[in-house]
N, C-alpha and C positions, 0 to 999 in steps of 0.2 A: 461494668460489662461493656464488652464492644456490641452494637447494635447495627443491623444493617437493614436500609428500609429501602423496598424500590416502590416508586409509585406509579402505576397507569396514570396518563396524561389527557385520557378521551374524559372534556369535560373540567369544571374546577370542581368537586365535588371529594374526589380523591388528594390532591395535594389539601385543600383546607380541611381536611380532617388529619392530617399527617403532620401538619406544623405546627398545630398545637399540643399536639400530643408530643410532639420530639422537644419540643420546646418545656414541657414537664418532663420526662424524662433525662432532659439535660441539666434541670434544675435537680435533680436527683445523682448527679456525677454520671451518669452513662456517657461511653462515647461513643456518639452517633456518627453513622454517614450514608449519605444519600443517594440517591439511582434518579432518575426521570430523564425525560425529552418534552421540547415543546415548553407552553406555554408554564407547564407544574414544572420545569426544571429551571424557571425564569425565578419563578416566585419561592422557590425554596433558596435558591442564590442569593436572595435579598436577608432571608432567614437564617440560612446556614452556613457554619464554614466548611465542612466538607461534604462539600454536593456535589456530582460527577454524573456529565451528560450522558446517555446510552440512545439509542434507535427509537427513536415511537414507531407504536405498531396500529395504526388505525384502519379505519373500515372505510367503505366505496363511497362518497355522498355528494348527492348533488341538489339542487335550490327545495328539494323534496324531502328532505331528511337522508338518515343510512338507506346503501340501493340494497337490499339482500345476495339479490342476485348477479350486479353488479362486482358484490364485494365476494360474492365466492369465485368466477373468474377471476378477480383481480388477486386471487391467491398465488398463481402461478404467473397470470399475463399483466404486464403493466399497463395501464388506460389513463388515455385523456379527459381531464377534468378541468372545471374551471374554478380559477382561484377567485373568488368573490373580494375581497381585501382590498387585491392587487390588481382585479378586472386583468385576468388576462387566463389564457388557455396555458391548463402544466400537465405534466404526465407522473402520475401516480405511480411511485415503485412496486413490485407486485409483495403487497402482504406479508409471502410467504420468504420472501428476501428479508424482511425490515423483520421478522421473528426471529430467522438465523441471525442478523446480526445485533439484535438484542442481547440476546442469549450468550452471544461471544462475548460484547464489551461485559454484559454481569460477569461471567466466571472466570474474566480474565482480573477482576477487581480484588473478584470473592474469596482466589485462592489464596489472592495476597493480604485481604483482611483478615483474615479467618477470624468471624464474626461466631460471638459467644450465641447467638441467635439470628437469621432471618424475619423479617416482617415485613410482608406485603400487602400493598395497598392495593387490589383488584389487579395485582399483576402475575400472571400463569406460568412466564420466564422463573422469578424468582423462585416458585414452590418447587419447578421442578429441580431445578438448581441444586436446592435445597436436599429434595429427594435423593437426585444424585450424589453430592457430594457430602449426604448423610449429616446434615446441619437442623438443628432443630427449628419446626417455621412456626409462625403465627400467623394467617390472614384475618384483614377486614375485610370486610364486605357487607353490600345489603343486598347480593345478588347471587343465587346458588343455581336455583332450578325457575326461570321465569317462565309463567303460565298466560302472563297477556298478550297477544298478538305477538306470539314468537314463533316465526317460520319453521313449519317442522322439516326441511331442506337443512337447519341449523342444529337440530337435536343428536345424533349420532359425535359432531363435534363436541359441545357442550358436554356430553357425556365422558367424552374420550378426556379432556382437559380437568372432568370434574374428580378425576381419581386423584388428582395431585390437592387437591382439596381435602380429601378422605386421610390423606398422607398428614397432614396438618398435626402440631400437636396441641392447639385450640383453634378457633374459629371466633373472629371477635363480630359484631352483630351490633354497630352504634346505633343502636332504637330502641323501642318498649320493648317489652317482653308481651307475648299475648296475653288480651286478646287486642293490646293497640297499638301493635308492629307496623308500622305506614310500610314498611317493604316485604308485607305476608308472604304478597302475590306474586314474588322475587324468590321466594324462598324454597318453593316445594316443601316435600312430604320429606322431613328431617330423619324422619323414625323409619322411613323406607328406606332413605339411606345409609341408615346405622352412623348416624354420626351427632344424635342429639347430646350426647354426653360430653362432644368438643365445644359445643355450639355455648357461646356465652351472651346473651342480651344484656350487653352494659349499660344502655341509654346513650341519650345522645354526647357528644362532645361537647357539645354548648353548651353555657349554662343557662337554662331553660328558665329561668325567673322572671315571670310575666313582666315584659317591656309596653306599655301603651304608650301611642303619643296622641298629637292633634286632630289625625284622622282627615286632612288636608284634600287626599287629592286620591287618585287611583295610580299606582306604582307597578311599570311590568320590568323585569330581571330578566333578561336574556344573555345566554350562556352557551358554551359546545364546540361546536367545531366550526369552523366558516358554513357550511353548506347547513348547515342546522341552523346556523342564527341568520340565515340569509332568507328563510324558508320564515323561522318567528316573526324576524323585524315586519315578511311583506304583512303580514295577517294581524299585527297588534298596532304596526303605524295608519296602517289604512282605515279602523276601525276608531283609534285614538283621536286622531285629528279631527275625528266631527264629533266626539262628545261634546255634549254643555259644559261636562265640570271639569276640573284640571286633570290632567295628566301627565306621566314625568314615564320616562323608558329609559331603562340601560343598554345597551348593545352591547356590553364584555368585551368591545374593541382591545387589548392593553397597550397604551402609548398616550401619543399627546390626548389629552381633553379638547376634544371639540364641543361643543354645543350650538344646536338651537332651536329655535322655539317654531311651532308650526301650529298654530290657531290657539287653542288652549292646552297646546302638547311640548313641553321640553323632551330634548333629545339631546341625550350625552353619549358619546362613544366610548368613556370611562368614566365608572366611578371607584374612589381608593375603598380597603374595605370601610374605612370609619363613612363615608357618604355614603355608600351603600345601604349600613345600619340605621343610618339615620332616617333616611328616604323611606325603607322600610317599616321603621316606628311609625312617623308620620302620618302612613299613608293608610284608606279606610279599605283598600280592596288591593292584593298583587296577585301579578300575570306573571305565568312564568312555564317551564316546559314540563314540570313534574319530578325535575333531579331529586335525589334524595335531602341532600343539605339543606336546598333550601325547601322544602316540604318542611324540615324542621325548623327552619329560619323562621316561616309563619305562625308558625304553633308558639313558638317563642315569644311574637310581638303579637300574636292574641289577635292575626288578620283571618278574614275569610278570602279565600282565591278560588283563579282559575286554572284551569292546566294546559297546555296542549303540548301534547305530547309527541315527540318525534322519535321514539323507536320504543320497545318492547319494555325497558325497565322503567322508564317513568309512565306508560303507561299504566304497569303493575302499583308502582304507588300513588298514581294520580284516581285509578278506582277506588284504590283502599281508602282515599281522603273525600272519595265520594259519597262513598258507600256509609261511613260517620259523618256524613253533612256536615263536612269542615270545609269541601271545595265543587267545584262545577266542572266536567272534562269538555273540552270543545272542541274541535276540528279542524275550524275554518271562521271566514270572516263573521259571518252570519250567525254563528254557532255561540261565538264569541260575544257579541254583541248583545244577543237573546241574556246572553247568562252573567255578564253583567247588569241588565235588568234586574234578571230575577233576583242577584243575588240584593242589589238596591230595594227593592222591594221584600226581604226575609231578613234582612240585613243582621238583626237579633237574633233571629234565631240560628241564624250561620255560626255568628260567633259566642254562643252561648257556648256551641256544638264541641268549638276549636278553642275555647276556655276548660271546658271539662278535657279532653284530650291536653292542655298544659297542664292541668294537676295533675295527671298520671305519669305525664313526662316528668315532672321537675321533682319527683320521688325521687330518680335515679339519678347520682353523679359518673357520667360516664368515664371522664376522663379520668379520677381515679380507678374506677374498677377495671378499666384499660391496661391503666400500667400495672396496677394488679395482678393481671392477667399474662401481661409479658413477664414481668419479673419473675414468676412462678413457674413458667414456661422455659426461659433461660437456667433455671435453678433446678430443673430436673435432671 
């Protein structure tokens, strides 16, 4: 079967659920090909043979996280922003520009592949696409209807986009099934919107086979878009460099490896996926924003965390890992600080918590019940 997958780029979160999946699907004979911009159209390239750049379509953001407000003028008007990477002042295209021409480079692709199926990775170009030109779709997602700190200035949109969703002819869901979905609070009321019967909880992509290591050091993963991990680095370096006990931080920079060390703090600008892994085994506590992935990343290697969250959906699953005394949400530097204490001090019973939440996970093989899930979907 011909296969066509586009994947949103806000975040790694999306391409590293896409590449292992196409990567089983191709060990399956399908012919795949690829859609993204930015950094997920960098790393599918390394993966794949045919991957084809399109538009990223991103949001407003500045050393604060996403602006709301920012980003809905920036629908129509272009604004100036600062590029953190590059230290320098750039002007952001306006939104509503970089979705037209999304939407063009996919159907200028689409009509020439004429793909046995669509599947999208959190991307609303492709479903509609799809819709229009009457192709049958699949999406993933761990985000439908978010209920935490989600500006209701944004709700009437969400809605408008969420009908191309409805259109789906599954919905794939890489998490537990209730009652231990880490992205509930992402999810809304399924059954109000008549679509629990698309809705598939495959479990996660990973294979979730409890990973422990040495337990070394405290490990933070930062991740997103410049102006997000600009906003992590100030609040996790500044709190890092005066712990007692070691510490090690990623910055998701991608390019050369820098590093260096700042009292009892390592600092790398990258790490590949396999050091990532490993750091992660290692370490007794991670920091990180509350993405989905790596929510499950921890659950995996059997740590307890912290979250700090910078917009609406990893707040949604940074409560949920809360609310199961698997993780601690924080704000700020202080906040931060406090709650690695505490978790120091509960330490067992943190990860007792996030040990019972890995045996629920590692029931489910997600990536096969995925392609499961497509193949059956193309075959209708």
């Amino acid at each position: 079967m011909r296969l066509l997958f586009s994947c949103a780029e806000l975040g790694m979160g999306h391409v590293s659920r896409i590449i292992p999946l196409g990567k089983r699907l191709e060990k399956r004979g399908h012919e795949l090909f690829f859609f993204s911009g930015g950094l997920a159209y960098q790393l599918l390239k390394k993966e794949f043979k045919n991957v084809h750049v399109c538009t990223p379509v991103a949001w407003y953001e500045n050393a604060h996280g996403i602006n709301t407000s920012a980003s809905l003028l920036n629908i129509l008007i272009p604004l100036p922003y600062v590029h953190y990477e590059k230290g320098r002042l750039e002007i952001k295209s306006p939104s509503g520009v970089e979705t037209m021409h999304r939407y063009y480079d996919l159907r200028e692709r689409i009509r020439k592949i004429k793909p046995d199926l669509i599947v999208s990775d959190g991307d609303m170009h492709a479903l509609r696409l799809a819709h229009r030109w009457k192709f049958p779709s699949v999406y993933i997602t761990n985000i439908i209807r978010p209920s935490c700190d989600f500006s209701p200035i944004l709700i009437p949109g969400e809605r408008f986009t969420e009908r191309y969703v409805k259109k789906c002819s599954k919905i794939i869901i890489p998490d537990n099934p209730p009652p231990y979905t880490i992205c509930e609070y992402n999810l809304g009321d399924l059954g109000r919107m008549g679509i629990t019967d698309k809705v598939k909880f495959v479990g996660s992509f990973l294979d979730m086979t409890p990973t422990e290591g040495s337990e070394k050091y405290v490990f933070a993963s930062i991740s997103g878009p410049p102006g997000t991990r600009a906003k992590l680095t100030g609040i996790v370096t500044a709190v890092f460099k005066n712990l007692e006990t070691k510490s090690i931080i990623s910055l998701g920079v991608l390019g050369k490896k820098i590093s260096e060390k700042v009292g009892n703090c390592e600092i790398h600008t990258w790490l590949s996926p396999q050091e990532r892994q490993e750091y992660m085994k290692n370490s007794k506590l991670i920091v990180f924003s509350g993405g989905h992935g790596t929510c499950l990343e921890t659950i995996k290697y059997v740590k307890p965390s912290i979250c700090i969250p910078t917009q609406s959906e990893q707040m949604g699953n940074a409560r949920k890992l809360q609310d199961m005394n698997c993780s601690i949400v924080a704000g700020n530097r202080e906040q931060l600080r406090l709650a690695i204490q505490k978790i120091a001090d509960r330490e067992q019973f943190y990860k007792n918590n996030v040990k019972t939440l890995n045996q629920h996970s590692n029931e489910l093989k997600g990536l096969e019940n995925a392609v499961e899930v497509i193949e059956d979907a193309a075959n209708v």
